[in-house]
N, C-alpha and C positions, 0 to 999 in steps of 0.2 A: 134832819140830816143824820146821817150815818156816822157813829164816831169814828169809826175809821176815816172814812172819807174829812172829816172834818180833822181827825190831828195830820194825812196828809196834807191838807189846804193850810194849816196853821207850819209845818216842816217844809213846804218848800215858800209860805211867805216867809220865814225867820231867815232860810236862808238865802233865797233872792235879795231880803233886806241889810243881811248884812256883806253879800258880796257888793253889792251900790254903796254902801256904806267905806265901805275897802278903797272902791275903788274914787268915793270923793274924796278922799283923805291922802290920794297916790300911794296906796300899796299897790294898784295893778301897774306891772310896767312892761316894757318887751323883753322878753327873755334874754338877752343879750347883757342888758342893764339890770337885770334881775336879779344875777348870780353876786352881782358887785355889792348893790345898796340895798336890798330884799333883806331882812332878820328872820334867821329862823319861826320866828313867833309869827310872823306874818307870812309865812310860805303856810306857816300850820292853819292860819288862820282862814284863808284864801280855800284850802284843801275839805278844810271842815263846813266851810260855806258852799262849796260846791256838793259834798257827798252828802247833808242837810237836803238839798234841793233833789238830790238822786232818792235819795230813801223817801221823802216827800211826794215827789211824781209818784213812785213806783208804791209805795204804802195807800196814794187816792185811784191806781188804777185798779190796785187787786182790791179796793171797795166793792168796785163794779163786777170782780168776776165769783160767779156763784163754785161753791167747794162740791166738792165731789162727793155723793158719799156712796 
């Protein structure tokens, strides 16, 4: 397997894993109720677990695409 493609697969399991994580613990809430009982730490936290899974996706899709030269 590609490393690349392989530290994608490993960056968006870390971050899928620790948004499920988040969210059994009730850091996710409706944003209504969010602004009130949310801690800064866990808004960072929630932010860092999603863009995790963006860089993740997008780090295992350009595995697959071949470079220009």
């Amino acid at each position: 397997m590609n490393r690349q493609l392989a530290a994608g697969l490993a960056a968006t399991a870390a971050g899928l894993a620790s948004f499920v994580a988040l969210g059994a613990a009730g850091a996710l809430r409706h944003p209504q109720a969010a602004v009130a009982h949310t801690r800064p730490a866990e808004f960072l936290a929630i932010g860092g677990s999603l863009g995790l899974v963006t860089v993740g996706v997008l780090v295992a899709l350009f595995a697959y695409v071949e470079p220009r030269t």
